[in-house]
ROKE-302141 format. One line per 2 residues: number of its first residue (from 1); for each residue x, y, z of N, C-alpha, C. Coordinates in nm, 3 decimals. Each point is the difference from the previous one (the first is absolute). Example, Ala and Ser with C-alpha at 12.3 -4.5 7.8 and 13.67 -1.06 7.14 Angstrom:
<pts>
1	1.319/-0.569/0.780/-0.089/0.119/0.000/0.090/0.120/0.000 | -0.035/0.105/-0.072/0.082/0.119/0.006/-0.077/0.109/0.073
</pts>
This chain:
<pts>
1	0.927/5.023/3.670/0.100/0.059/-0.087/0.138/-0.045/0.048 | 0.064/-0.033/-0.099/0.172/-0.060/0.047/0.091/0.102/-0.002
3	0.055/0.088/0.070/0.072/0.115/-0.026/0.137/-0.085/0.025 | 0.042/0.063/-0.125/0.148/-0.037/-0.019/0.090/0.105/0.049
5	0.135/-0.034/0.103/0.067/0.119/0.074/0.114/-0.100/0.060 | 0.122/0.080/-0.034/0.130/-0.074/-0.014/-0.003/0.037/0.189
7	0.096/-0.127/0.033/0.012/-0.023/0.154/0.078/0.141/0.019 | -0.076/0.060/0.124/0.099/0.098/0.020/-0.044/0.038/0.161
9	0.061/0.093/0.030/-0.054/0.025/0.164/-0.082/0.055/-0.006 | -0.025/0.144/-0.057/-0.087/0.106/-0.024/-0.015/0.039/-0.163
11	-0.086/0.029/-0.049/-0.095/0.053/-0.111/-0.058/0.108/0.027 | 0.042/0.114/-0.138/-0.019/0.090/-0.040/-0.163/0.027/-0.013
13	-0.083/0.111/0.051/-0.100/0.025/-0.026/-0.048/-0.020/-0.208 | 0.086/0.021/-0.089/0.045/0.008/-0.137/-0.072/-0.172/-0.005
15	0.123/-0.099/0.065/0.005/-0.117/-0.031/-0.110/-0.047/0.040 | -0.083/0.054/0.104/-0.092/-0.077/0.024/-0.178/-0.004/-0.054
17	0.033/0.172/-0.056/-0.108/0.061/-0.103/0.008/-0.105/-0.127 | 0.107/-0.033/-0.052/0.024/-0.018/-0.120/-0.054/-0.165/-0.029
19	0.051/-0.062/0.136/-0.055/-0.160/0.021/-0.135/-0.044/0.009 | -0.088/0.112/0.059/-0.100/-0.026/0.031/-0.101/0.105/-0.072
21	0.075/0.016/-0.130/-0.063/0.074/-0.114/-0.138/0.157/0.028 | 0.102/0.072/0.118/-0.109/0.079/0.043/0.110/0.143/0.015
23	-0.039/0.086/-0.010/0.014/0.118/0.062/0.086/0.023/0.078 | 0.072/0.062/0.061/0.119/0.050/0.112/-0.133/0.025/0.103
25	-0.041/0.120/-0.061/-0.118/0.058/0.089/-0.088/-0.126/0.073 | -0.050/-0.047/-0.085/-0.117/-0.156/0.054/0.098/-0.066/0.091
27	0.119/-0.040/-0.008/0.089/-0.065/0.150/-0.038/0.089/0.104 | 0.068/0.167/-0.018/-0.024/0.057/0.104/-0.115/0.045/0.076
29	-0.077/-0.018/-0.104/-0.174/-0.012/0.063/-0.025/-0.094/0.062 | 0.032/-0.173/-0.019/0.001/-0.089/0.069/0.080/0.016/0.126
31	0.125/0.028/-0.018/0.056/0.035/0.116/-0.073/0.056/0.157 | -0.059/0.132/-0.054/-0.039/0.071/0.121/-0.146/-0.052/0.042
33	-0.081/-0.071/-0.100/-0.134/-0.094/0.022/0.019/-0.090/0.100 | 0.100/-0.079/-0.031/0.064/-0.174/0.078/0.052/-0.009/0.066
35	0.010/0.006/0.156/0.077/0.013/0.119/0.095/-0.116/-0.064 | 0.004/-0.087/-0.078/0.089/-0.152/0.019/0.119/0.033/-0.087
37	0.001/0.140/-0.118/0.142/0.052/-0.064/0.012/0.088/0.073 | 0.166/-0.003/0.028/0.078/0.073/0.101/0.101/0.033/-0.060
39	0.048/0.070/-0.159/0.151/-0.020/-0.041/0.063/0.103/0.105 | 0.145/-0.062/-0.010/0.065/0.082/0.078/0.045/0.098/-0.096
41	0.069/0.134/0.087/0.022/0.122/-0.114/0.136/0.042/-0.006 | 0.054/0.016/-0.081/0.162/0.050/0.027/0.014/0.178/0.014
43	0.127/0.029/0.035/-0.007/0.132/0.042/-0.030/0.100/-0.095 | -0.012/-0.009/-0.138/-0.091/0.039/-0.105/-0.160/-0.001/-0.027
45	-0.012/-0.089/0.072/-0.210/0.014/0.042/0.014/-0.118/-0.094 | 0.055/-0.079/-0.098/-0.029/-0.088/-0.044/-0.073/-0.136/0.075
47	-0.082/-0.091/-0.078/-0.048/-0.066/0.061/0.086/-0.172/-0.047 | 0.011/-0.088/0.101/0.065/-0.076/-0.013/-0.062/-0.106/0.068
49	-0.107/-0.099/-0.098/-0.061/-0.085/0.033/0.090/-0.190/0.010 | -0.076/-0.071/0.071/0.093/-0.121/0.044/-0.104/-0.078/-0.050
51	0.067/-0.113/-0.016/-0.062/-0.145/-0.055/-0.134/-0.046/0.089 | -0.021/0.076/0.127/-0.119/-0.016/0.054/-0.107/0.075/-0.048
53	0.078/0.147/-0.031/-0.086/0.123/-0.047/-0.090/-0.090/-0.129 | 0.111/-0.006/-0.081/-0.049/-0.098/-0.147/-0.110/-0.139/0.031
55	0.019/-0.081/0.127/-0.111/-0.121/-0.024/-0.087/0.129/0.035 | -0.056/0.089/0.090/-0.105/0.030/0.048/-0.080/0.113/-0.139
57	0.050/0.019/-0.057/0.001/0.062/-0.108/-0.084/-0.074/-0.110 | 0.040/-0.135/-0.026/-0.037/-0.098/-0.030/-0.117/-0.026/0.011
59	0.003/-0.007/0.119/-0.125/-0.035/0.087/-0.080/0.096/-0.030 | 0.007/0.093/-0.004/-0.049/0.171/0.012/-0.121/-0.004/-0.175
61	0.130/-0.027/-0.078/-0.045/-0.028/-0.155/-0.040/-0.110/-0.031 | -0.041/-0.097/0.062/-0.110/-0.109/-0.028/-0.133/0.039/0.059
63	0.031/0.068/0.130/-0.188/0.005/0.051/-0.025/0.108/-0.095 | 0.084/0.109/-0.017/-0.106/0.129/-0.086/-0.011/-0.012/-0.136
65	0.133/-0.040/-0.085/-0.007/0.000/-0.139/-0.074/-0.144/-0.040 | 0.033/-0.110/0.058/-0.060/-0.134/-0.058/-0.090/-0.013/0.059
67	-0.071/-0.015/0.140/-0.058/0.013/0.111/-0.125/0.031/-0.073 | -0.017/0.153/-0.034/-0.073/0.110/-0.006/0.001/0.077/0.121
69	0.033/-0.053/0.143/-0.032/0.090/0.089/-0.004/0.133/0.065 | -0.061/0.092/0.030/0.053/0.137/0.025/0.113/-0.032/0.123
71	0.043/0.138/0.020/0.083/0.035/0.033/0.003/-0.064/0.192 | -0.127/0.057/0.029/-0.064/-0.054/0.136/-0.047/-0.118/-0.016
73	-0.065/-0.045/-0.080/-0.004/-0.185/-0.030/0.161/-0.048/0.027 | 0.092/0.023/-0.037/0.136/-0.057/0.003/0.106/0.000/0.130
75	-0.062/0.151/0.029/0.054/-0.005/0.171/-0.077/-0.100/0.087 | -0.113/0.030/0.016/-0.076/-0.113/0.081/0.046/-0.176/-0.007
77	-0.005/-0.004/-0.150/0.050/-0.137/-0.078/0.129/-0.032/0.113 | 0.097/0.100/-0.037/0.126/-0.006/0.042/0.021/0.003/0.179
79	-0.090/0.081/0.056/0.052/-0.082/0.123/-0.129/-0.098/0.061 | -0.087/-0.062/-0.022/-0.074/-0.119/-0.004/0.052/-0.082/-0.018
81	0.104/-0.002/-0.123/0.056/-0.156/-0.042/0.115/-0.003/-0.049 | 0.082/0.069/0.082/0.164/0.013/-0.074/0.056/-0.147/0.005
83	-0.057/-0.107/0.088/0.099/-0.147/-0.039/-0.068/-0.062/-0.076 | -0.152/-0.004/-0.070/-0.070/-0.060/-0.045/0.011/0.056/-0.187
85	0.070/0.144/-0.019/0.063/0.108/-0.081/0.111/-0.085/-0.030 | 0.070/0.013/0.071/0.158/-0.058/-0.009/0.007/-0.169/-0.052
87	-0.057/-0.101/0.058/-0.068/-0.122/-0.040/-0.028/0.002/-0.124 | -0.084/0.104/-0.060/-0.106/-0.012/-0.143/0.142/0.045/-0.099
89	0.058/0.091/0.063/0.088/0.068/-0.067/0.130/-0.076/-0.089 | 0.012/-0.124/0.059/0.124/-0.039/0.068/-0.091/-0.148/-0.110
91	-0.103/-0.064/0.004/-0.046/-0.116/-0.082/-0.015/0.086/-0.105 | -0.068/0.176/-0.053/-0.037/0.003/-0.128/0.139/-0.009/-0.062
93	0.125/0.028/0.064/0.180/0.040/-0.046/0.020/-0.150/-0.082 | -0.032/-0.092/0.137/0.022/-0.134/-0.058/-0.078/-0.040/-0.142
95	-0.105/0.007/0.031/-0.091/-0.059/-0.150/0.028/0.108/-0.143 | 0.052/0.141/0.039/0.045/0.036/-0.113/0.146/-0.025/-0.033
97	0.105/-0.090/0.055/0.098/-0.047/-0.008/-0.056/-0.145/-0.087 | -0.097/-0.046/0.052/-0.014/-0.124/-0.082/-0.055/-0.008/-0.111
99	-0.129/0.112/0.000/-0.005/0.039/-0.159/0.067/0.026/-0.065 | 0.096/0.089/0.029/0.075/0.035/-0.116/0.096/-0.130/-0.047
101	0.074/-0.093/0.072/0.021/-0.143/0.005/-0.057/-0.063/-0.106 | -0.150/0.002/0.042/-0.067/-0.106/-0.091/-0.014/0.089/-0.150
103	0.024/0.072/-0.010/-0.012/0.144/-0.088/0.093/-0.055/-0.134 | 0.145/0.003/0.051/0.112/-0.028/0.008/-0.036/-0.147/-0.092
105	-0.008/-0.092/0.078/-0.016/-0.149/0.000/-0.082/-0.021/-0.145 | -0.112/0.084/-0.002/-0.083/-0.010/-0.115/0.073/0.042/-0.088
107	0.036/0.110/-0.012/0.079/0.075/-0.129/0.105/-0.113/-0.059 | 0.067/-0.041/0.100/0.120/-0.148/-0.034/-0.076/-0.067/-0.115
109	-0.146/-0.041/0.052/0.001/-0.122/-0.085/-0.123/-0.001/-0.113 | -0.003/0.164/-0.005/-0.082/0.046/-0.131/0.088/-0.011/-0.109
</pts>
């Protein structure tokens, strides 16, 4: 999934429900599941996630939602193969940059 999210330091629990087309609640369920999200909190209890929070998140919503994997399938996943994760992660980004390219390219010359 390509979550779209304007450069910023920190992201709104809101912004990040909304990107990754789920629930407030389902983040914060992920949250306390996934030792690897850590948002930080402001003196309001708000939660204030970082551009790391978001790849792992990522990560988080490919093994369970695309994946299929449970919840414990994904932790295990996740610390077994966090560079081999990051690698896959990092070529599927690329090849859906180039599809959409060739996507692009086709539409031109229909």
């Amino acid at each position: 999934m390509d979550v779209k999210l304007p450069e910023k330091k920190y992201y709104r629990i809101g912004e990040i429900a909304a990107a990754f087309e789920l629930n407030v609640s389902h983040i914060r369920f992920w949250e306390k599941e996934f030792d690897i999200i850590k948002p930080k909190k402001n003196k309001k209890g708000d939660r204030l996630f970082t551009s790391k929070d978001v790849e792992n998140l990522q990560l988080i919503h490919h093994l369970v939602k695309e994946k299929g994997l449970t919840l414990e399938g994904a932790k295990a996943r996740l610390k077994q193969k966090q560079e081999v994760l990051d690698t896959n992660k990092f070529i599927l980004a690329k090849l859906e940059k180039v599809k959409a390219e060739l996507l692009k390219i086709k539409g031109e010359l229909d």
